[in-house]
N, C-alpha and C positions, 0 to 999 in steps of 0.2 A: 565741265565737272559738276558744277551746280555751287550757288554760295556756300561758303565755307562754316563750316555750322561752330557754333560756338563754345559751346560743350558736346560729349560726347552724350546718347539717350539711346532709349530705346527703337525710337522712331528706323523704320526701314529706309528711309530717303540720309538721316544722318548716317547710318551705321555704312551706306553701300558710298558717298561721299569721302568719310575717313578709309575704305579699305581700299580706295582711289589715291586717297591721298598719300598713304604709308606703300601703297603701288609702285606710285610716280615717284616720289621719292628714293625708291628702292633702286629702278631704272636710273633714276639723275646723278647719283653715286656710280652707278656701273659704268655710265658714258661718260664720267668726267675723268678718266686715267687709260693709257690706251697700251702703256707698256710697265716694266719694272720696276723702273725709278724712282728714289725714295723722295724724292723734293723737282718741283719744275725746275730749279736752278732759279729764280728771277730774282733778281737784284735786291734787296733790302728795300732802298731808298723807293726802286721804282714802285716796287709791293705796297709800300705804304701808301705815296701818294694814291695809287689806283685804288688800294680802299677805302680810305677818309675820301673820295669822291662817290661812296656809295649811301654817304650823308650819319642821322642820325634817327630823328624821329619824324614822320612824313604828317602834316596836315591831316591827309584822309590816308588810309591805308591801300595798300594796289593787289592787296588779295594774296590767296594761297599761291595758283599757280606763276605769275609775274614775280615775287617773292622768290620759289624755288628755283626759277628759270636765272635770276641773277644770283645766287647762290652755286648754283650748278658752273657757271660761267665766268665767274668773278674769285669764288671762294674754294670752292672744293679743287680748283686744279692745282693749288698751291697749298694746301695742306698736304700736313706730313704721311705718306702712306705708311704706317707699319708694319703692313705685314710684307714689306718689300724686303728682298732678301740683299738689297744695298742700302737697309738701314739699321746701324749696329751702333750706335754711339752709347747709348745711355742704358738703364732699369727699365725699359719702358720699352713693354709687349707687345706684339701685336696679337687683337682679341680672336679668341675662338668663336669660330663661327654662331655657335649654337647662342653663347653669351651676348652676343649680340642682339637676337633675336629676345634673349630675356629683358633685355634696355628697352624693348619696345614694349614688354608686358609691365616692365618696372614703374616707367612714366606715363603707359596710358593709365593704369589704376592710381598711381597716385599718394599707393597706404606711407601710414608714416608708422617709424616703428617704437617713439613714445610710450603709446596706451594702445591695450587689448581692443580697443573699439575704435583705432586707429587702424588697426589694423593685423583683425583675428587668423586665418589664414599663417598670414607674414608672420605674426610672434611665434606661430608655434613651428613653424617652417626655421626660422631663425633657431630659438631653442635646439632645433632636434640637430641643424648642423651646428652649434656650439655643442652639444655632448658627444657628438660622434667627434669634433676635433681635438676634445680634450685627451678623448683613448686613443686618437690617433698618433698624439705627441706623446703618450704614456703617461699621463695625467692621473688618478686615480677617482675616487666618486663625488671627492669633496669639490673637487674643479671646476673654474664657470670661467665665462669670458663673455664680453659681448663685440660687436662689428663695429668698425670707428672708418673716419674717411680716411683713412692712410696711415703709415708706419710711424709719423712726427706724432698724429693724434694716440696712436697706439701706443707707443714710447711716454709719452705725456704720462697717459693716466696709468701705468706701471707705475711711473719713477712717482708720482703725485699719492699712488696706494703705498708706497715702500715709503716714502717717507712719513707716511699717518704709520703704520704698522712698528715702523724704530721708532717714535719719537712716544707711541704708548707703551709697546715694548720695555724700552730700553730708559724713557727718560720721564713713565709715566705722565703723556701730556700728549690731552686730545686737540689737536691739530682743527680739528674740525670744528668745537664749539669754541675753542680757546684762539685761536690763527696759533701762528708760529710760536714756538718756546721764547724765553729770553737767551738762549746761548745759539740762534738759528745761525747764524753769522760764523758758526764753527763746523756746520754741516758740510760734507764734502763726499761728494760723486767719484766714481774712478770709471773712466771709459780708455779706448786706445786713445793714442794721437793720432787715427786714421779711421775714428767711427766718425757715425752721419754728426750733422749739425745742431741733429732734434735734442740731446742730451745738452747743450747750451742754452739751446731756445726754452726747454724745458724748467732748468734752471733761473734762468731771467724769468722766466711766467709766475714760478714758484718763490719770486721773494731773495730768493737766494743768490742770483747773480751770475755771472759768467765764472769770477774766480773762485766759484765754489766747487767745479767741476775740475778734476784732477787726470790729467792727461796722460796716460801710462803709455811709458818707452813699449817700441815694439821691434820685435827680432825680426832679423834679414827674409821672416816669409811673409811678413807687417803683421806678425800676432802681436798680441799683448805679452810682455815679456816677463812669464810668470814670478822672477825671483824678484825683480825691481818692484812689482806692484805689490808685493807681499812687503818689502821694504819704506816702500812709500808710506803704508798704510802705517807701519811701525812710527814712522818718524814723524808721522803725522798725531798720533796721538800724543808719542811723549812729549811732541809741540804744543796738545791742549785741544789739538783739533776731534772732530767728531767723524769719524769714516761710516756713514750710514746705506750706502747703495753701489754696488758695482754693476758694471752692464758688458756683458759679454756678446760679443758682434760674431754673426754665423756671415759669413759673408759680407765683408766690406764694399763699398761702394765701387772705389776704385779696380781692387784686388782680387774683390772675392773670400779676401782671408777671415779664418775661422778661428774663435781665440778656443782655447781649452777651458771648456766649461767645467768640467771635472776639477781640477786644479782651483778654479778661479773658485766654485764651490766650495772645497776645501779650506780655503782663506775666509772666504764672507763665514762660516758658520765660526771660525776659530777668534773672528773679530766682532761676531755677532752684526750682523750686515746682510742686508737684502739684496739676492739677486735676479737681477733681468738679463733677459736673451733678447738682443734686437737682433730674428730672423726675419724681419722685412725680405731680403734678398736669399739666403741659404734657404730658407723653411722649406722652397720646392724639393730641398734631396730627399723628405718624406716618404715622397713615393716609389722614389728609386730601392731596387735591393740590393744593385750593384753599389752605389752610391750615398746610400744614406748615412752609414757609419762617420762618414764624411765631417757630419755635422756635430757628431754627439749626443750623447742625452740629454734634451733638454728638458725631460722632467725634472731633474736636479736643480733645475731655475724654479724659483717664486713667481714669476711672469714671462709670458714670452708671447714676441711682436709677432706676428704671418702676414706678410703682404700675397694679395692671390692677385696681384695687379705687375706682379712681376715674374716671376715663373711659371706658376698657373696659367699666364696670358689670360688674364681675365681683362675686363674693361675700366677704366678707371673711374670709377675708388673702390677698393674695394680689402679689406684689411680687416683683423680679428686682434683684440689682447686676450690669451688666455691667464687665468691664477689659478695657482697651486691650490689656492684654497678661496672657497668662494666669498668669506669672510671678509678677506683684502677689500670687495670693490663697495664696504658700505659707505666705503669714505663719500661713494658719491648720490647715496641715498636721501634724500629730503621728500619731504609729501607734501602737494600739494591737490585741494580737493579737485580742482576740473582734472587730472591727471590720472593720480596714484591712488584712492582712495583706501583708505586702512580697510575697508571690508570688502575691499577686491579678490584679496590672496583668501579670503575664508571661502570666498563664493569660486573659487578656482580659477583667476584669471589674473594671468601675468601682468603686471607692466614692466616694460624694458626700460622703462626711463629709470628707473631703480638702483642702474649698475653701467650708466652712461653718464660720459662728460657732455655729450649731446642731447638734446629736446627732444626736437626733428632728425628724422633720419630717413634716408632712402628704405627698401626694400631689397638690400644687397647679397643676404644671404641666398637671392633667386637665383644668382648668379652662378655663385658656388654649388647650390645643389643642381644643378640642370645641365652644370658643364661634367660633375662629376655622376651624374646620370648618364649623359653622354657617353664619355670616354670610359670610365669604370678606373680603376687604381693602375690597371695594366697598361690603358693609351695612357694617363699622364707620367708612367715610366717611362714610357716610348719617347714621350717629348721633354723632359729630364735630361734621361741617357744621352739622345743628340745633343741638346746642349753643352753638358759635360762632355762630351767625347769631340764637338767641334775643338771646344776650345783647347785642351789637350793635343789635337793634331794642328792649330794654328800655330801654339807654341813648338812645337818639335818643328816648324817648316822654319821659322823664325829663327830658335839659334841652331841649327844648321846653314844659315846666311850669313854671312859677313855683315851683309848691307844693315844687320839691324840687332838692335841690345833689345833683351827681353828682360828684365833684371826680377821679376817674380812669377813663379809657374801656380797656375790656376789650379786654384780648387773647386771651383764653379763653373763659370764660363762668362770671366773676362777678363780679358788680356791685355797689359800695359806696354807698352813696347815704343819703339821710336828708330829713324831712321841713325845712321852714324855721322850724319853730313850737319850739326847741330840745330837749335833752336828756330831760327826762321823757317830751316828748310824742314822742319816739321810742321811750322804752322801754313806754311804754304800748301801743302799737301793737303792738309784738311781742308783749305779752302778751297782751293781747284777739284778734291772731286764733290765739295757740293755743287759746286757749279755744274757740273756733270751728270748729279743726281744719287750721289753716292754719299752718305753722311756718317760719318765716323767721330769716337767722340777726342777732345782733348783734355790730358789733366798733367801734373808736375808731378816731378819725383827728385828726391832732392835736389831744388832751385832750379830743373832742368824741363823744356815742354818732352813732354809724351804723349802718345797718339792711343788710342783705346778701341779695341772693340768687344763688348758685350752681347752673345753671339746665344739669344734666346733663341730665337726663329728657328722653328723643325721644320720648315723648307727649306735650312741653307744646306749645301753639302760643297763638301770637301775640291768640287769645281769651281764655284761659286769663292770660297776662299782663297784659289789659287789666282783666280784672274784680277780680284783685289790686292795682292801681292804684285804681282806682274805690273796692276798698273801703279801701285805706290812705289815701285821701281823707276818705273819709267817716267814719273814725274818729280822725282829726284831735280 
């Protein structure tokens, strides 16, 4: 192949080198999986040992292709394949083809999406899909958002702008030059008792703590259970407390379930209270027309989460927070001369560090425009709709069975469920068919194991579901 060149140039001898390189590559992927299966099955213990024997850092180094050949041979055959259609356990897509291909344009250039001279192209490429996403969610002109690694970092800088916005709002006191007010310690979040973990995490980052986050009952489909949280928030003030942020969850982790935004809207503006949408998971019924109603308005939110690393099938990380109003995100403005220069914006050039909890940032908006170049709004209906419509017909096979309690019907596409023979013999079933190659996920439901699967994949069909049925019977 020829040495392995150390940056990428102009030079004709590097340039035909890397297109060798990104070749073989291409191939060592292809030949390391020879059928379906979502995991080789190999043992924990033995997996481990056999990679801690692939060392750490070598004296001299043994090159590109020695490198790829023990990767090929050692590591890719035990990674997770996802887009195998016996891997259903978790949020977690397998990538669209074309996206993939953008991951290679992503990290061979390198841009970072900080400052305009980090990377020209990328900011304006970024911008033009943050405005096309704002009208896509029904946003209006004042709207802005920027790309973050993931739904926890998305959720962050929501909940981190809703609290600068109530606390100048409502308690005249800028967060930003001041830190926290003196009554901070009375501040209090309202999510389900069955949203993600980021609204805690977030809370501990922000000063404020675990028990400031207020856990709202949820009804037999796991919403949020609108009269009780409307309650809470009542009993919470005439306790002294401060109700400043609620967060309404478009698809639960578990569930899929979707709270009423409309409703929860209503309360936040009556208490005066900032609302977020974490659609990390739901945000893909956007495209759907059959399906999208599904989700609600979430323009009536203040902010809202999109993960395009889980419905989308994009490749991971890849997530947006949009705002109602562009104002929200100065909380995270500071200038600094090598960066942001104040006579940037006169001279026409963005920087994105502006309106980011982030410095450095990938190129990830490539992702999103070149997949939805690709497919157009109509394929990622088509890959939606399966979704939604797998899970839909897993439930109906399911409590039509004796053999199995399904105790909440999907609004997404995924499904909780569990055999009737109890607790071990559910967890045993998940472990036998990884063994097998088949990986499904597990979680509880009141104090009890259940069995899950989140059934993204637009190659699985309604075959494919039966014969995992059949054998989660038969390993009873």
């Amino acid at each position: 192949m020829g040495k392995t060149p150390v940056i990428l140039s102009a030079d004709a001898e590097t340039k035909e080198v890397f297109r060798r390189m990104i070749a073989d590559t291409a191939d060592a992927i292809i030949r390391s999986y020879d059928d379906n299966t979502a995991y080789s099955g190999k043992d924990v213990y033995k997996l481990r040992e056999d990679l801690n024997r692939l060392g750490f850092l070598p004296e001299k180094g043994t090159g590109f292709e020695e490198t790829l050949s023990t990767v090929e041979k050692d590591i890719m055959p035990h990674l997770l394949r996802t887009w195998s259609t016996m891997y259903m356990p978790h949020l977690h897509a397998p990538a669209l083809t074309e996206t993939i291909a953008s991951e290679l344009i992503i990290g061979t250039f390198n841009d970072s999406m900080d400052s305009w001279d980090q990377g020209p192209a990328a900011t304006e490429i970024e911008e033009n899909m943050i405005h096309g996403l704002v009208k896509l969610f029904g946003f209006g002109p004042e709207a802005d958002g920027t790309f973050t690694s993931g739904g926890t970092q998305s959720n962050m800088a929501a909940i981190i702008a809703g609290r600068d916005w109530f606390c100048k709002k409502h308690l005249n006191w800028d967060v930003k030059l001041n830190g926290l007010p003196s009554c901070y310690g009375k501040l209090r979040l309202y999510t389900s008792e069955v949203s993600h973990f980021s609204m805690d995490k977030t809370c501990h980052v922000m000063g404020l703590g675990y028990n400031s986050v207020r856990k709202l009952p949820i009804d037999s489909r796991c919403k949020v259970d609108i009269e009780k949280f409307e309650e809470m928030v009542k009993q919470d003030i005439d306790d002294g407390l401060i109700p400043f942020c609620a967060v309404a969850t478009i698809g639960t982790t578990d569930y899929g379930s979707i709270d009423d935004v409309a409703a929860m809207r209503r309360i936040c503006d009556k208490y005066g209270m900032f609302l977020h949408a974490d659609a990390s998971y739901g945000s893909g019924l956007v495209m759907s027309s059959r399906y999208r109603s599904r989700m609600g308005d979430l323009s009536l939110c203040d902010s809202v989460t999109v993960d395009f690393h889980k419905m989308f099938l994009l490749p991971i990380s890849c997530s947006v927070v949009l705002f109602r109003e562009k104002s929200m995100q100065e909380c995270f403005e500071l200038h600094a001369d090598y960066l942001n220069r104040e006579e940037d914006e006169e001279e026409g050039y963005i920087n994105l560090v502006d309106k980011s909890l982030q410095t450095t940032r990938r190129f990830d908006a490539l992702k999103v425009f070149m997949s939805f170049r690709t497919r157009g709004k109509d394929g990622f209906a088509s890959i939606i709709d399966t979704a939604v419509e797998n899970a839909d017909y897993f439930y109906s096979r399911l409590i039509a069975d004796p053999v199995f309690i399904a105790p909440v019907k999907p609004e997404i596409s995924s499904v909780v469920f569990a055999v009737i023979d109890g607790d071990e013999a559910n967890k045993n079933i998940r472990k036998r068919l990884m063994d097998e190659g088949t990986v499904i996920g597990q979680t509880s439901k009141d104090g009890k194991v259940m069995l899950k699967f989140t059934l993204l994949n637009p190659a699985l069909t309604h075959d494919h579901i039966d014969k995992v049925i059949d054998r989660i019977k038969a390993l009873r």
